[in-house]
C-alpha positions as CSV (number, residue, x, y, z in Angstrom):
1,X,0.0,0.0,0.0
2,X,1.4,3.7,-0.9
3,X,1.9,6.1,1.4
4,X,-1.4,8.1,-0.8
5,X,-3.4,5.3,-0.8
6,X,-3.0,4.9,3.0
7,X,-3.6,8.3,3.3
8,X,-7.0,8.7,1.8
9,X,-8.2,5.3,2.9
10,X,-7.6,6.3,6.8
11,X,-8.9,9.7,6.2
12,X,-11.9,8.6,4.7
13,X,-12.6,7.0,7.9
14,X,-11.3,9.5,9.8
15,X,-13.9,11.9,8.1
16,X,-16.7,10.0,8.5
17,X,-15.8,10.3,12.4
18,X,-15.5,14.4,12.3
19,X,-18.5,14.3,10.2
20,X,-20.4,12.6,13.5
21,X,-19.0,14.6,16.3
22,X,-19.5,18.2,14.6
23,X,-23.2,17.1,13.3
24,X,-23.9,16.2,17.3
25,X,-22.2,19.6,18.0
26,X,-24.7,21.2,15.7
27,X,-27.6,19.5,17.2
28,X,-26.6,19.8,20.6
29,X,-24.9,22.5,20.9
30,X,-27.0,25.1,18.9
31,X,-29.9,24.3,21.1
32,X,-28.5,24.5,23.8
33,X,-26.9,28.2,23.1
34,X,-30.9,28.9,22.2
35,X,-32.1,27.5,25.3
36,X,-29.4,29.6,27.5
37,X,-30.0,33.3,25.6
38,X,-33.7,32.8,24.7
39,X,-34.8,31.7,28.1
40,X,-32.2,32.1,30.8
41,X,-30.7,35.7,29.5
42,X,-27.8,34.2,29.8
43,X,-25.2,37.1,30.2
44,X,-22.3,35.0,30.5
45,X,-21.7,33.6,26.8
46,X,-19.5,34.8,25.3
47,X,-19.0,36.1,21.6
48,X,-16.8,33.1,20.8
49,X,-19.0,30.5,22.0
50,X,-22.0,32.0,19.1
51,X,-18.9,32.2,16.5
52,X,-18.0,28.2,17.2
53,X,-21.2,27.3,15.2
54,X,-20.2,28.6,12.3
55,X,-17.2,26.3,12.7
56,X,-18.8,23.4,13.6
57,X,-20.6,24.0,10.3
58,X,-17.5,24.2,8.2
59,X,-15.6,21.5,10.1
60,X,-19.0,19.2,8.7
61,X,-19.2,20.8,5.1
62,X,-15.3,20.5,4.4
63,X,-15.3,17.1,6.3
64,X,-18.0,15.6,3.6
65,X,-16.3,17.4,0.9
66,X,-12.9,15.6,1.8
67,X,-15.0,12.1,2.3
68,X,-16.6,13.0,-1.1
69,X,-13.0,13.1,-2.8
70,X,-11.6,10.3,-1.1
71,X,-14.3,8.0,-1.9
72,X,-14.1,9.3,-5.4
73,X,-10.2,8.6,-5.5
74,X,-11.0,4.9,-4.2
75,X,-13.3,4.5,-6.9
76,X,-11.3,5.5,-9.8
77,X,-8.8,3.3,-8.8
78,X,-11.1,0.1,-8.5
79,X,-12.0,1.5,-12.2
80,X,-8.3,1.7,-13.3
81,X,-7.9,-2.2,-12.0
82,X,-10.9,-3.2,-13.8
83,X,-11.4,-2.6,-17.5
84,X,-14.7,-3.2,-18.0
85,X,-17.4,-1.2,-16.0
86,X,-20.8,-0.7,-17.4
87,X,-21.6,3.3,-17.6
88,X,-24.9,2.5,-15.1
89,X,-22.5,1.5,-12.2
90,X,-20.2,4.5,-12.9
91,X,-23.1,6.8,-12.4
92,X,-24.8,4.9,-9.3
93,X,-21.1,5.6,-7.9
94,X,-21.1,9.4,-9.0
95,X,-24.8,9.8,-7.4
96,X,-23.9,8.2,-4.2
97,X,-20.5,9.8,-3.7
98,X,-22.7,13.3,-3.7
99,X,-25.3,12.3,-0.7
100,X,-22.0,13.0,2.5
101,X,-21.7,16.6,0.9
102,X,-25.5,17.6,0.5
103,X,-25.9,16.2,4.0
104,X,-23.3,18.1,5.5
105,X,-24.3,21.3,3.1
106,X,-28.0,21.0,5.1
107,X,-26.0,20.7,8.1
108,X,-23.9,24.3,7.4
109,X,-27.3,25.4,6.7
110,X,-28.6,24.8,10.2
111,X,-25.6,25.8,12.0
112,X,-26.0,28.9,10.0
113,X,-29.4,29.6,11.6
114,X,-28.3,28.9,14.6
115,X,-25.5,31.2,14.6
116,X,-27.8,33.7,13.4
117,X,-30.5,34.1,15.5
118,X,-28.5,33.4,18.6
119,X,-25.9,36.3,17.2
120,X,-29.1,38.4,17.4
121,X,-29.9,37.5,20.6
122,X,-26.6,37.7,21.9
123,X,-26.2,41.8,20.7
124,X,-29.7,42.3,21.9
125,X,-29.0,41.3,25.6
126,X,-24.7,42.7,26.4
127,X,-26.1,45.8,24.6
C-alpha cells in the first residue's frame, strides 16, 4: 500500500468520524446556546462560543467534501484495476458519492441559523 493510498483510505474513515461529532455539536450545541439566551438571559456567553457554530458547520461541510473526494479517489482506482465497468454502475457511484456533501451542506445550513439568530440575541441582551 502507498503512502497516498494509505492516506485517503484512513482519512476517509477519519472523516466519516469528524463528520459525527461536529453534526452532534450542531444538534446539541446550537440548542443548547438557544435555550441559555432565549430563556435564561444568559449574560455569561460569550462572543466566541456564538462564532463556534459557524465552525462546527464548516468543520462538517469541508469534512463531507474531503470524504466525497476520497471516496471518489478509491473508486477510480477500482476503475483503473478493472477494464470493463458498465456506464450505469459509474453513475450509481457518482450519485452516491454526492449524498456526504448535501448532508453536511444541510448541516452548514442549520448551523447557519443557529449562529444567526442566537448572534441576534446575543447583541440584543450585552447591549
Amino acid at each position: 500500500m502507498s503512502m497516498f493510498e494509505y492516506l485517503f483510505t484512513t482519512l476517509g474513515g477519519f472523516t466519516i468520524l469528524l463528520i459525527g461529532v461536529s453534526i452532534l455539536g450542531v444538534f446539541i450545541y446550537g440548542p443548547y446556546l438557544s435555550v441559555q439566551l432565549y430563556w435564561f438571559k444568559n449574560k455569561t456567553i460569550k462572543k466566541t462560543n456564538i462564532d463556534s457554530m459557524i465552525v462546527l458547520g464548516v468543520v462538517v461541510f469541508i469534512s463531507g467534501i474531503i470524504n466525497q473526494i476520497a471516496g471518489m479517489i478509491e473508486a477510480l482506482e477500482v476503475m483503473i484495476k478493472t477494464t470493463d465497468i458498465s456506464p450505469q454502475l459509474v453513475m450509481g457511484g457518482i450519485i452516491e458519492s454526492f449524498k456526504t456533501p448535501v448532508l453536511c451542506a444541510f448541516v452548514l445550513i442549520i448551523s447557519l441559523i443557529f449562529w444567526h439568530f442566537n448572534k441576534k440575541k446575543w447583541e440584543l441582551i450585552n447591549l
